[in-house]
MARTI-441804 format. One line per 8 residues: number of its first residue (from 1); their letters; for each residue y, z, x of C-alpha. Coordinates in steps of 0.25 Angstrom, whole numbers, plus 5000, padded with zeros to 4 digits. Layout:
BEGIN
NUM = a = Y,Z,X  ...
end
This chain:
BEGIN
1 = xxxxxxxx = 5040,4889,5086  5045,4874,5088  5044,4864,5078  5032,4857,5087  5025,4871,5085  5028,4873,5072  5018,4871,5061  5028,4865,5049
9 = xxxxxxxx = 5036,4855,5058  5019,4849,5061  5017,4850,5045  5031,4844,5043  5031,4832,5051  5016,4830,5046  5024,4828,5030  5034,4823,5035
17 = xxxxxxxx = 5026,4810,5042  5020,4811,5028  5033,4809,5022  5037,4797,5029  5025,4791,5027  5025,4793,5014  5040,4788,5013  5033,4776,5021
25 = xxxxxxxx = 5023,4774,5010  5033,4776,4999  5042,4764,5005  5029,4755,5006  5027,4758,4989  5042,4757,4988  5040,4741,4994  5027,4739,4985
33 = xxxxxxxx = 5018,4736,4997  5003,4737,4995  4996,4744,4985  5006,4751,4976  4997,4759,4967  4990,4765,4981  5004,4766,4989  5006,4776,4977
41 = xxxxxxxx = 4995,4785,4977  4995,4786,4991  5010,4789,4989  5008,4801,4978  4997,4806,4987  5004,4807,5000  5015,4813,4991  5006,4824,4988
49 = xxxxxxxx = 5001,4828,4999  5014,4828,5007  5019,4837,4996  5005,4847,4997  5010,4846,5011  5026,4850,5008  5021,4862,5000  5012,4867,5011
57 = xxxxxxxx = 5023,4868,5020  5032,4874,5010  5020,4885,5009  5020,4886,5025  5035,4889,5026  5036,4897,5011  5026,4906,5020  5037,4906,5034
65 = xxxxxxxx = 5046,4909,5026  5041,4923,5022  5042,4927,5038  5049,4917,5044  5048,4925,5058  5034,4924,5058  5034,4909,5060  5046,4909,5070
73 = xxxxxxxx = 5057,4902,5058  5069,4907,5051  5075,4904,5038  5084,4890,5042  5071,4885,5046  5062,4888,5033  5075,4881,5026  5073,4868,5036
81 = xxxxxxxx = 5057,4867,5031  5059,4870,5017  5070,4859,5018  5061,4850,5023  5049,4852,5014  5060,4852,5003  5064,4837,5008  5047,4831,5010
89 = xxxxxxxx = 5043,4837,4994  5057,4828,4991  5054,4817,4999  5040,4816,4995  5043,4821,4981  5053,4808,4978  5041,4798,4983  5029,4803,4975
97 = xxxxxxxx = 5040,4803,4962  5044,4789,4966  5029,4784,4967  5024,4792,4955  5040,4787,4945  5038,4774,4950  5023,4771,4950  5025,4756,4956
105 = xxxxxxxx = 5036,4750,4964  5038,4740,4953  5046,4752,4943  5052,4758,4956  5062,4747,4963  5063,4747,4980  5078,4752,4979  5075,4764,4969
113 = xxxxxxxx = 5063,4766,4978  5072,4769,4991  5083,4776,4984  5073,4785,4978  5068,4787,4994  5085,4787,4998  5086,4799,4989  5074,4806,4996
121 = xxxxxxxx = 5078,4816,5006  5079,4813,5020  5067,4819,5028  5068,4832,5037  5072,4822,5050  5082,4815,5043  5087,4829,5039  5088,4835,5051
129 = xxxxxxxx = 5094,4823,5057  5105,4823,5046  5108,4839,5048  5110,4835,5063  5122,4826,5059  5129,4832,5047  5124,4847,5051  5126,4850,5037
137 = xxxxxxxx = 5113,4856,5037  5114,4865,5050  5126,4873,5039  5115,4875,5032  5105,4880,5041  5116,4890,5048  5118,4895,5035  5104,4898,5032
145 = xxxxxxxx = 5101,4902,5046  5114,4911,5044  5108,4916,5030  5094,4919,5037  5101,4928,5048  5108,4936,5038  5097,4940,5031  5090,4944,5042
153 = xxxxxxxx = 5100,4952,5048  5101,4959,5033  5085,4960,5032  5088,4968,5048  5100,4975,5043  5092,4980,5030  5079,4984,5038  5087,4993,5048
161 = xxxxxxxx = 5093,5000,5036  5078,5004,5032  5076,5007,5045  5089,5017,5048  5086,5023,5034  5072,5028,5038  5077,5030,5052  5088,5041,5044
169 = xxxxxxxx = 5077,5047,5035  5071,5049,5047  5082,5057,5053  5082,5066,5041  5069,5068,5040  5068,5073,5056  5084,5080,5051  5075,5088,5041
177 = xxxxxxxx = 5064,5092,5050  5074,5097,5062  5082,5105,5052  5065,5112,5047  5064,5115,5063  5077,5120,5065  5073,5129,5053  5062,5133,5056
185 = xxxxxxxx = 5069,5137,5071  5078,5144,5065  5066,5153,5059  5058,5154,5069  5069,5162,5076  5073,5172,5067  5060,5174,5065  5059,5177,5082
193 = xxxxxxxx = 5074,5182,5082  5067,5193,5073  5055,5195,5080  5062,5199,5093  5070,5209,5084  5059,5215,5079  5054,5216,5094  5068,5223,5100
201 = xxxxxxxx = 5068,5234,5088  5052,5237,5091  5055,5237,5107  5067,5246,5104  5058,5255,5095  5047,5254,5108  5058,5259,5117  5062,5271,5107
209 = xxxxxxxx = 5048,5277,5105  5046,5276,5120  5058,5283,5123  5054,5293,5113  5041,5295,5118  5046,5297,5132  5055,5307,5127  5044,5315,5121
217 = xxxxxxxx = 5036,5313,5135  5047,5319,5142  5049,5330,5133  5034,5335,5134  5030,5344,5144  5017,5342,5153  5010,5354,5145  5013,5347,5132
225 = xxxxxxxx = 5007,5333,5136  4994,5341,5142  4992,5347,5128  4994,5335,5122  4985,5328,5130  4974,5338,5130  4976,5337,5114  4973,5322,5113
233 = xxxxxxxx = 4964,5324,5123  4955,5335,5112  4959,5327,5102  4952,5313,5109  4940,5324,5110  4939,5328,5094  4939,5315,5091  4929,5309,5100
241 = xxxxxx = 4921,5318,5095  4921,5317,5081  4921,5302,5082  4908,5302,5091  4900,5315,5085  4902,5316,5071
end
């Protein structure tokens, strides 16, 4: 988001016109022109409203700063607006203490009036203008930019190590549940490994009794299997008839 688009560089060039005219007002008090006891009120309320201003925008980037990626800005740049809000409470701080100790211009004298204002900090343009030339400030902003980075790439660092811990206590878990399938596998063929034994010994048994009976076949003669037959066949009879007629 540019600084045209965004909404505290709108508010802060809103306080800081404030600021300068207030600083305006504050030099025509200083002078003693006009009405001096309405310059004052005038003074102290425009004081206040800057400063209800100031802490409304301290509120606004207290809030960024929770999520600073959710508004689009990073740490050196909360640093740069709290710097900024830090130098409007001073300036506007020293004049409302100037116009409330002093009272009138008479117990106040012009010199100690503008070395009051010449102890004032410089406002955010002069600032800026002053870290382009000495760049004592741009040390610092690396540094805090540096510092911002590092944390990031820990908080990164400290999140993929939750993640590859539960990534691994899911490998044991699927570990433990492949060793209950291989288990139960292994089961599963004994239990078929015996269940064809049981088969061969039973189909061996079959082959025996067959060969058995073959050989009794054999040995029989004709005449005996026509007695035997005709036996069953009385026998059928006998039966029949005592199930049926009695």
């Amino acid at each position: 988001m540019s600084s045209a688009q965004d909404p505290f560089y709108i508010v802060k060039d809103e306080i800081q016109d404030s600021i300068d005219s207030l600083q305006g007002s504050f030099h025509e008090w200083e002078r003693g022109s006009g009405e001096q006891s309405r310059v004052t009120k005038e003074l102290l309320s425009n004081c206040e409203s800057i400063e209800w201003q100031v802490d409304e925008l301290e509120k606004a980037i207290s809030v960024a700063a929770r999520d600073p990626s959710l508004y689009g800005i990073n740490q050196v740049e909360l640093e740069k607006r709290r710097k900024w809000t830090t130098t409007a409470r001073i300036q506007v701080g020293n004049i409302k203490k100037a116009v409330t100790v002093t009272g009138s211009s008479s117990n106040f004298g012009g010199s100690g009036m503008r070395q009051e204002l010449m102890r004032m900090p410089k406002s955010h343009q002069q600032q800026d203008k002053d870290r382009t030339r000495t760049g004592s400030y741009a040390a610092v902003d690396n540094d805090d930019f540096i510092s911002s980075e590092s944390d990031t790439q820990m908080l990164l660092i400290r999140q993929q190590d939750e993640e590859l811990d539960e990534l691994s206590a899911s490998v044991e878990r699927i570990g433990s549940v492949g060793l209950t399938i291989h288990d139960e596998l292994l089961s599963q063929e004994r239990i078929i490994e015996d269940l064809g034994s049981e088969m061969e010994s039973t189909s061996n048994r079959l082959d025996f009794v067959q060969k058995k009976v073959g050989m009794v076949m054999k040995k029989a003669s004709a005449k005996g299997q026509m007695m035997m037959i005709l036996f069953l066949i009385v026998l059928f009879i006998i039966l029949f008839v005592l199930v049926f007629f009695t």
